[in-house]
N, C-alpha and C positions, 0 to 999 in steps of 0.2 A: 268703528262699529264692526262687531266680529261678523265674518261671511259665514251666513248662515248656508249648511251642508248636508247631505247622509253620511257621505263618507267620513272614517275616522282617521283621526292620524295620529300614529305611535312614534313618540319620541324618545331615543334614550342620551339617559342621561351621562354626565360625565365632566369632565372638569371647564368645559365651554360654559358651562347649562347648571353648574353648581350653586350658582350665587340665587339667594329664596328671592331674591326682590324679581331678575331676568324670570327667574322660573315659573313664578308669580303672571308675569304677562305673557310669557310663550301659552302658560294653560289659559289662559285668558282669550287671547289670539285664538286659540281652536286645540289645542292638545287633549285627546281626550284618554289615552294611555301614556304611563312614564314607563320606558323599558330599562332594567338594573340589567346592566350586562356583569352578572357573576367570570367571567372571563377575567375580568379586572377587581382588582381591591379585596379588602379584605371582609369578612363577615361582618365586624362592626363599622365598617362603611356603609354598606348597605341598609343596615339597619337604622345610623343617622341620615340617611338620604332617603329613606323610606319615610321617615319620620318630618323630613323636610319638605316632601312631595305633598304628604298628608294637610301638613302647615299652610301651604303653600293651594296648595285649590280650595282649602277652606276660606282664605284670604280672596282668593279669585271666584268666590261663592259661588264653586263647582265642584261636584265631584267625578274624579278620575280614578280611572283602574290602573293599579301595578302588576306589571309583568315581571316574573322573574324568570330570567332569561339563563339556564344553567349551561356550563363553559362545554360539556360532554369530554370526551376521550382526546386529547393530546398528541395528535398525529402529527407531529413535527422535527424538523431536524433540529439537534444541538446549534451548542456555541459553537463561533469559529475565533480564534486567536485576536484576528483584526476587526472583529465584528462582522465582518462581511468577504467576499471572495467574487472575484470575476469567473464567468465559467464562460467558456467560449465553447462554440459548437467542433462537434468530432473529438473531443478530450474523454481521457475517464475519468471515471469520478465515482468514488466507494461511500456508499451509505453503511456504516459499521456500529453495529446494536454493543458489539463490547468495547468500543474505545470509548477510553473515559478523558483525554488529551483533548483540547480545543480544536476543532479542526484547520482547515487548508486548503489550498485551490485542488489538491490529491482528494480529498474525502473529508467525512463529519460522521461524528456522534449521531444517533439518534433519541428522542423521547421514549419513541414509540417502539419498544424491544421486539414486537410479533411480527415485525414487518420480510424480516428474511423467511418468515413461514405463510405468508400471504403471497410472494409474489412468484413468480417465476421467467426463466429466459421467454423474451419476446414481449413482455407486459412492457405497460408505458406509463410512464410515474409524471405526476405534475405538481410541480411546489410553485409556493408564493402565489398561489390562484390562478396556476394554470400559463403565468410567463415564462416559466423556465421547464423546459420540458425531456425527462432523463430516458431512456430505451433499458431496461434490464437483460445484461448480456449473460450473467452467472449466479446463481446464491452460493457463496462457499460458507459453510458454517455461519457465520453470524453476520458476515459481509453479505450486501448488496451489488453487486460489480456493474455496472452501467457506462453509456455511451451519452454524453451530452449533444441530443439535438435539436434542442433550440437554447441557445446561451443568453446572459444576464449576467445582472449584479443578485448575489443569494447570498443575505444577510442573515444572524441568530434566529434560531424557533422556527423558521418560516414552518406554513402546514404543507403536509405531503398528501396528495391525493390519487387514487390509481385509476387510469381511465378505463369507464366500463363499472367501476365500484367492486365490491370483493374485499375488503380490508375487515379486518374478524374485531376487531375492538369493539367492546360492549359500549350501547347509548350511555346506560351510567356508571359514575366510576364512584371511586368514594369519597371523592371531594364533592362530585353531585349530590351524595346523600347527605352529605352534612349540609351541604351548602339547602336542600329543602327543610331541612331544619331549620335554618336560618329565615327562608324565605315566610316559611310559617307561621315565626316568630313575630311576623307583623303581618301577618295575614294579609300575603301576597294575593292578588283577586286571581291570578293566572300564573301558571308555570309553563314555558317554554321547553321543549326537551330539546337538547342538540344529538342528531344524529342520530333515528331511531331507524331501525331497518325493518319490523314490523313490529304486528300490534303486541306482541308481548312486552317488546319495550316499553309500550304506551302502559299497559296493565299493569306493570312492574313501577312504574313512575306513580299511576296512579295511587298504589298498592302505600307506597312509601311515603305521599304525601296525605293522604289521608292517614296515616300513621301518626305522622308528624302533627296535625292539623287535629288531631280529637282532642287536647287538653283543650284547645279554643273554639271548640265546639265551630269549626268552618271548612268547610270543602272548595278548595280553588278548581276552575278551569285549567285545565290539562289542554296545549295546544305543542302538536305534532312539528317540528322543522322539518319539511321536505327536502332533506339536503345529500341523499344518498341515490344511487342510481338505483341499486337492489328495491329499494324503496317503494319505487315508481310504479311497479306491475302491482302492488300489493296493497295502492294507493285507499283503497273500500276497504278494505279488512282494518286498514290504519285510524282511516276516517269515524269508522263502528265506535272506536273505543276510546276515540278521541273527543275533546269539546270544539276544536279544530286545528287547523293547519296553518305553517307560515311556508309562503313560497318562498324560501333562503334561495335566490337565483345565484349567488356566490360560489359557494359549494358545489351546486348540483350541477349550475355550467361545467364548469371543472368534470364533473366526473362524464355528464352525458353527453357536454360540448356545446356554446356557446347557440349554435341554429336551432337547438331542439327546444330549448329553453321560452322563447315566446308561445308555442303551442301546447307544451304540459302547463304552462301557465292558465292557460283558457281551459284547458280540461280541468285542476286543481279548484280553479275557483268555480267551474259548474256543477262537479261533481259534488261538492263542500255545501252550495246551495240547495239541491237538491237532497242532500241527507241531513237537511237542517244544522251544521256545523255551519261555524265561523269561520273565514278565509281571513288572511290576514298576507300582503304581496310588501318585499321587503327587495333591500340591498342595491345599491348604489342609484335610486330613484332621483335621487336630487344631490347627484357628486360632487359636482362643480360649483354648488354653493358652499364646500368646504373651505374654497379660498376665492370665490365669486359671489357679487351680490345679486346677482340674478341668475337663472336657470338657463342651460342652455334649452334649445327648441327642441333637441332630440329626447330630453328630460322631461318637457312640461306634457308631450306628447305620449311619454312614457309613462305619466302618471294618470294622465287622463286616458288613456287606454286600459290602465289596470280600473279605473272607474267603471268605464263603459261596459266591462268584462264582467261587472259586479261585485268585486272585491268589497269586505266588510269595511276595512282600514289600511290604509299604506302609510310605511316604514321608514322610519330615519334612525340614521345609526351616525357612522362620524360627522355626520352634517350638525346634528344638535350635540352628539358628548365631544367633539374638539373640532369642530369650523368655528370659521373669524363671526358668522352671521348666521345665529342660531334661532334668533328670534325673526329676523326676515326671511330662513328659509321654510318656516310656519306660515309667516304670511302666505309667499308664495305659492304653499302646496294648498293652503286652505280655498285660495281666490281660482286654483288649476281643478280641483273638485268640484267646487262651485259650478264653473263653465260647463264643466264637462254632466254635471246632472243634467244642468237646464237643458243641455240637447238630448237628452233621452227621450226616448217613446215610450210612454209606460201602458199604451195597449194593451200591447204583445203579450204582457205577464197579469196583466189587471183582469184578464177571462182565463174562471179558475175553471167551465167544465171542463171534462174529460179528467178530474182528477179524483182517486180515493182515497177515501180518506176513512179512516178505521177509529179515532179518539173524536169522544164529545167537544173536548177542550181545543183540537187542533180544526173542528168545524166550525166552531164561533168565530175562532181568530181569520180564520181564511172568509167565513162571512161579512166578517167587519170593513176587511178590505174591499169587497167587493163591493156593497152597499153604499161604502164610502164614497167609493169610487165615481157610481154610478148616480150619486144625488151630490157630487160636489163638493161634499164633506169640508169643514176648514180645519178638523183635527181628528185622530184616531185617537182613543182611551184606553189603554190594558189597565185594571185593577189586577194588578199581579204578586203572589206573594214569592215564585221561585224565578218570575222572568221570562217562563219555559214560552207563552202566549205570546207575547213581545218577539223574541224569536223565532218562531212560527210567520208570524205576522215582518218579518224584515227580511226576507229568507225573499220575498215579491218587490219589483220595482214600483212602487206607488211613489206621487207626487205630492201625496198630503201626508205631514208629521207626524209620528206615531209618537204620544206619549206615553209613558207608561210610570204609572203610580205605584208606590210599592213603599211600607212601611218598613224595609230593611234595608240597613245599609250596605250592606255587606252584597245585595240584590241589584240596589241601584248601582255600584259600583261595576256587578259584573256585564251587566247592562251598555257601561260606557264604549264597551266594541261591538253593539250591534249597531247594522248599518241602518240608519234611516228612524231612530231609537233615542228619543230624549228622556233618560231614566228622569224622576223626579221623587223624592223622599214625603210620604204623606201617612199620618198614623190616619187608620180610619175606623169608623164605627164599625162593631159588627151587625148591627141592622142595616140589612141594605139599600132600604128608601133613605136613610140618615148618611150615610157611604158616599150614594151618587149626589148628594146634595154638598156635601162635604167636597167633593172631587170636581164639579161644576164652580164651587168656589174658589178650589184654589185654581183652576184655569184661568178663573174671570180675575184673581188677583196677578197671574203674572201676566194679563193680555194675552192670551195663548186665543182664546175666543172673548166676543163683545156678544153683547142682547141681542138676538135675532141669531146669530149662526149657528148651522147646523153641525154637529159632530158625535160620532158613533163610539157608545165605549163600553169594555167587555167587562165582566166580573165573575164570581160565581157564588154560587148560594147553597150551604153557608157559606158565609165570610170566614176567608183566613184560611183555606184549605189549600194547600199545594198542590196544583192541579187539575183544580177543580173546576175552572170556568166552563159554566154553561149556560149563561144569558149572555144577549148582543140586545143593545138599547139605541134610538135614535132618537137624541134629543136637540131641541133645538134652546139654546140658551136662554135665561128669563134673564 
């Protein structure tokens, strides 16, 4: 029996998680996003794994949202000879933008050619995520001249990152652009940006994917990677123009450092709440079930921490596209969500004065909860045609399920990452006494409510308007 939760969990896929029958029950188990990591494969990969995901939760008769997850700017070092190099502390070691030769325990190629005009004597460079750590002693023309102080093994590609942030490469390149073509071509419900440093990045994403996205008449979700330190101070201007954010803690430890990283966490997913965007807490949440079948303590605590903090959905990345145990590290994170609801207090957030509120539509929803709340409610009901009500209404820790009806798919799918948010597919009347009788039924068909319970659900009038709700009903089931 699947652990019923708020929280969402994003799994990406990948050759662990490839096979439609596993895929089939990981969405089953709880998966309520598939992330495509465009970093890997090729365009028509994507688009049959896109196609497979689709297959695949219609079979687990669910629907789930895709994220397209785009690879941004290639901040990496070249090949080396042997594939790899030992660098020992106190050595030098030349990062060189015009060798085109495999490198050497002496130096390497670069991807990333801007990098002798970004850094300068006294900067601190960090590759492989921050294990191998270089000192920039000189730029001479196109070389980098550096001092290795902290040494390792530093294999092909690894990413370079400069502490403090400052590295001028654009969020998107032109494989990004193509690669939203692609994503749009199967009408991705979300687009991930990597590496935006403010909201022009975000505008510019925007810009490009509704470009892409008008032949199919569909607008994705745009959500921000926080993975840049520049980033950080400019987090509300980002947030504005975004549908939300992911806390990439990969990255941005790397650039801000490892201790800062749990408290921008807390501020990212308060801040996200309170501007009604989506938060979404990612990267190495569940590491140890890449080659363990159980979490360690530090892990389960880690997840349940990003819960307690509010977080919309948390993230899996090599855990479900290449660990040995892709469908029990679902389990796992679904039954660690679970736990960690049931100790919330939902009080604190279920007394909404002191708050204004300026939209007819954004008073209903915030009424609904409270009413709910306060008569016991066994369910919430958005009639919702864009979702926006729904949202509004999950944005609050309440302990009663929000459902939300919505005769679009495209709706209920975006749906699938809001926390505390069980989209549901319903065409419905446009009379609204025919509507709420139509929407009472289909509750009473999934068991959602029985005869006698109470539960509160919004809509607006007319029916079908984007926006527009502005009734709150308390009905109690016949």
């Amino acid at each position: 029996m699947r652990v019923r939760r708020a929280t969402k969990i994003v799994a990406t896929l990948g050759p662990a998680s490839s096979d439609p029958q596993l895929l089939e029950r990981m969405i089953a188990e709880g998966v309520n996003v598939v992330r495509l990591n465009f970093s890997h494969g090729k365009a028509q990969d994507h688009v049959e794994r896109a196609a497979m995901v689709r297959e695949a939760a219609q079979r687990a008769g669910r629907e789930v949202a895709i994220m397209a997850d785009l690879q941004g700017p290639k901040i990496r070092v070249g090949k080396f000879a042997e594939g790899r190099v030992m660098l020992e502390p106190d050595q030098p070691f030349v990062l060189d933008a015009s060798r085109t030769e495999p490198g050497d325990a002496a130096g390497v190629g670069l991807d990333y050619k801007e990098l002798p005009r970004d850094v300068r004597a006294g900067d601190v460079l960090l590759l492989n995520d921050g294990l191998i750590v270089l000192t920039v002693n000189a730029v001479r023309g196109e070389a980098v001249h550096t001092t290795v102080t902290v040494g390792g093994e530093l294999s092909s590609n690894k990413g370079i990152n400069k502490q403090g942030g400052g590295l001028t490469a654009p969020a998107l390149t032109a494989k990004d652009m193509e690669d939203i073509k692609t994503a749009m071509s199967f009408q991705a419900d979300y687009v991930a940006v990597s590496f935006p440093k403010n909201a022009t990045d975000m505008e510019m994403a925007r810009q490009l994917c509704n470009v892409a996205a008008a032949e199919y008449r569909h607008r994705p979700g745009l959500i921000a990677k926080m993975e840049r330190a520049e980033a950080v101070p400019l987090l509300e201007e980002i947030l504005r123009v975004s549908d939300g954010i992911m806390v990439a803690r990969g990255d941005l430890a790397v650039e801000v450092g490892n201790a800062a990283v749990p408290a921008l966490q807390k501020k990212m997913i308060r801040m996200a709440r309170d501007m009604d965007k989506i938060v979404i807490t990612a990267t190495q949440m569940m590491e140890s079930m890449i080659t363990n079948p159980v979490p360690t303590r530090a892990e389960v605590s880690d997840v349940a921490n990003a819960v307690l903090d509010g977080t919309d959905a948390v993230m899996l990345s090599a855990e479900t596209a290449a660990g040995r145990y892709p469908l029990e590290t679902v389990q796992e994170m679904a039954k660690i969500c679970a736990a960690a609801e049931a100790a919330e207090d939902p009080e604190r957030d279920a007394d909404f004065t002191g708050q204004t509120l300026g939209r007819i539509d954004q008073s209903i929803a915030m009424g609904a909860l409270f009413t709910a709340h306060h008569l016991g409610a066994k369910a919430i009901v958005a009639m919702t045609e864009s979702g926006s009500t729904a949202l509004w209404m999950s944005r609050h820790r309440i302990h009663i399920p929000i459902y939300a009806l919505t005769p679009k798919v495209a709706t209920q799918r975006k749906m699938a990452l809001y926390r505390n948010v069980r989209p549901l597919l319903m065409d419905t009347s446009a009379d609204r006494d025919t509507a709420l009788e139509q929407a009472e039924g289909h509750l009473k068909t999934r068991g959602i409510v029985q005869q006698g319970d109470l539960y509160a659900i919004t809509c607006g009038e007319p029916m079908g308007a984007p926006g527009g709700t502005n009734m709150l009903k308390i009905c109690r089931a016949q």
